[in-house]
C-alpha positions, -999 to +999 in steps of 0.1 A: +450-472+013+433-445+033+432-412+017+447-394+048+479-419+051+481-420+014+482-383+012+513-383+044+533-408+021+533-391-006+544-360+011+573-380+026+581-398-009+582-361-022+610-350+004+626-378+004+637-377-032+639-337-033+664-353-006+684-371-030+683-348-060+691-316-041+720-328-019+754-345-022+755-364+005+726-372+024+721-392+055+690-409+076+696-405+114+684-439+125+676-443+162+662-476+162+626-464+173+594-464+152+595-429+134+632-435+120+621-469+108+589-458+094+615-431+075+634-464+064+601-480+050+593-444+030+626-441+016+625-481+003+587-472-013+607-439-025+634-453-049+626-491-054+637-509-073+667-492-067+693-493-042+685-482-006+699-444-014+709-432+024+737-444+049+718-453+086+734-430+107+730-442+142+742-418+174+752-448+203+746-435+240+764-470+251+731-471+268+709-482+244+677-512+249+696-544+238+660-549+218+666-514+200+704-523+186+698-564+180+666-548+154+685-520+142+713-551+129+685-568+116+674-541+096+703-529+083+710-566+073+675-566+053+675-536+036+712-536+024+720-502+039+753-489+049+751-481+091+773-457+102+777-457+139+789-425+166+799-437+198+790-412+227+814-436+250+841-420+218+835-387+232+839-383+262+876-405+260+885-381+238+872-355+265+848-337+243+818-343+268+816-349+304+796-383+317+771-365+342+767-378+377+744-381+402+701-395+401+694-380+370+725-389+353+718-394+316+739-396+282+711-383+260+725-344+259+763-354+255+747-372+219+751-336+201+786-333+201+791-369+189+761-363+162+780-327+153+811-346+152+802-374+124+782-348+102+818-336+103+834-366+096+814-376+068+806-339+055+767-350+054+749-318+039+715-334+049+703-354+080+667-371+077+655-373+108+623-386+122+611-357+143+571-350+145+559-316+153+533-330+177+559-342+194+571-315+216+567-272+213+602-267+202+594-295+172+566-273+162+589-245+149+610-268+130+606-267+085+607-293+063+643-285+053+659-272+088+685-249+078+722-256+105+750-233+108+785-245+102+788-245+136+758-274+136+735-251+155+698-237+148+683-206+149+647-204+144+655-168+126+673-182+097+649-209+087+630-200+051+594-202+043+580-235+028+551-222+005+533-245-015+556-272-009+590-256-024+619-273-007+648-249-010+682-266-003+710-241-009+731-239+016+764-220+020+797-244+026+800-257+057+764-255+064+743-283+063+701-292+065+681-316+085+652-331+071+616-336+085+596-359+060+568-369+087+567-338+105+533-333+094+525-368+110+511-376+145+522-406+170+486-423+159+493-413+118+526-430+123+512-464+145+482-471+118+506-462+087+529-494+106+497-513+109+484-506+072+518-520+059+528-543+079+564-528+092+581-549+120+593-534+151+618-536+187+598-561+209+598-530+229+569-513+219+549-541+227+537-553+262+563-572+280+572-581+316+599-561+328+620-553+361+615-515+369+616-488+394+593-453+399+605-427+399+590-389+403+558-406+389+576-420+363+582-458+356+620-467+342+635-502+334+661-514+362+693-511+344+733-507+354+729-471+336+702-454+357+714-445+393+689-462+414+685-446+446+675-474+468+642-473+449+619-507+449+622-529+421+596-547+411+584-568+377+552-554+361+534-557+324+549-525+307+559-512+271+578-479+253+560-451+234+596-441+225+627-455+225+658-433+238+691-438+259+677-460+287+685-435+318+660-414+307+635-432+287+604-441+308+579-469+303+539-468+305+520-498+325+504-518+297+488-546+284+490-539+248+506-568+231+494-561+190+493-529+173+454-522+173+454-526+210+481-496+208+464-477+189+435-479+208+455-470+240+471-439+220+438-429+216+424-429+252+463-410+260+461-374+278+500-370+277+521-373+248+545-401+239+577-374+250+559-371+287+579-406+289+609-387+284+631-376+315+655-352+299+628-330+287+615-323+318+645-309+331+630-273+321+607-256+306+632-251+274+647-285+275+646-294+239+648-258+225+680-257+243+695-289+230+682-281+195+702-246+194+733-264+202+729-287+172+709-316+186+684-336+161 
């Protein structure tokens, strides 16, 4: 194994089971995308031969890729694990969240209350989620162990120093912790650790004819759930760097059908794999502001 991914893994296999032997009752936020299935792969290494020690806990937008739920099934089928599903569609008929109108309509914010709402529901004290800190500026300030008021929110003020790798996971009642066990990885750690073992992925990420639109420079799949403005569809050879809820996940022109060739493109990128993302670009602040209000 190469030293550098060996020494990521066994970081992750280290949090992962501080994971299980701090908290009661854990949970992996599964989105369907490569970082929370690379979590799924860590946590398997972590605890074989044993049972597969985390419920899947996946946040449905009702506009998901049909790719991204028919592998998450799949998945969940192999590795024997218990898939717990919120439905965003839940919320707002029960009138929690508003559907937003207009072009840039998008599901993707109202998935906090729904997310807030099942940690409730299941009183989860710990949600491993698959966040980077390259990622994005707000990721950056995230620890290990992200510490969430019992309202479900976060405040960069009350998170605790991580020195020398000490995972502290007291947490008052009502509170609870998200988890970051590849936050130290980058997109290209993440695409040559799938390569290295093998992992199978959403046909997705891979190069693919598809009918889209552009958008504010943007390209995004022609879908039901994106208002589409009278904008030109056309078919073209595209794939995802990330997958999302499809009215505001964009897709990159490429020919990329096999994971060296993406590597290779990752590594010719000037723009991260969230510039593909429309709902961060709404401000500055984007996903600071959704991750004070409790999102992942």
């Amino acid at each position: 194994m190469n030293n550098h991914l060996k020494t990521l893994e066994e970081e992750s296999i280290y949090i992962l089971r501080e994971v299980a032997a701090q908290f009661e009752r854990p949970a992996l936020l599964f989105s369907g995308g490569k970082d929370s299935i690379t979590l799924v792969h860590l946590a398997r290494k972590a605890f074989f031969p044993a049972k597969f020690p985390f419920p899947l806990v996946h946040i449905d937008t009702g506009h998901n890729f049909e790719e991204t739920i028919v592998f998450r099934d799949w998945l969940v089928n192999k590795v024997g694990a218990q898939l717990i599903v919120g439905s965003v569609q839940d919320s707002i008929d029960q009138k929690k969240v508003a559907e937003e109108t207009g072009k840039y309509a998008s599901r993707n914010a109202l998935q906090t209350v729904t997310l807030l709402d099942t940690i409730e529901r299941n009183k989860f004290d710990a949600c491993i989620g698959g966040a980077r800190r390259d990622e994005e500026k707000a990721r950056a300030k995230e620890r290990i162990f992200s510490v969430r008021d019992d309202f479900g929110q976060w405040d960069p003020k009350r998170q605790r120093p991580e020195i020398w790798h000490h995972l502290n996971g007291m947490i008052n009642f009502g509170e609870n912790v998200r988890v970051f066990p590849i936050s130290n990885w980058t997109e290209l750690d993440v695409w040559s650790y799938i390569k290295q073992e093998n992992m199978d992925l959403p046909s997705i990420y891979f190069t693919h004819k598809r009918n889209v639109f552009e958008r504010d420079g943007l390209i995004f799949p022609a879908s039901p759930y994106i208002n589409m403005d009278g904008e030109d569809i056309f078919e073209t050879d595209v794939r995802f760097r990330t997958v999302g809820d499809m009215s505001c996940t964009a897709a990159v022109l490429s020919t990329a059908d096999n994971v060296d060739d993406i590597i290779t493109e990752i590594k010719a990128s000037t723009i991260s794999e969230r510039g593909a993302r429309f709902d961060d670009k709404r401000s500055e602040a984007a996903m600071e502001k959704r991750k004070l209000a409790g999102y992942f």
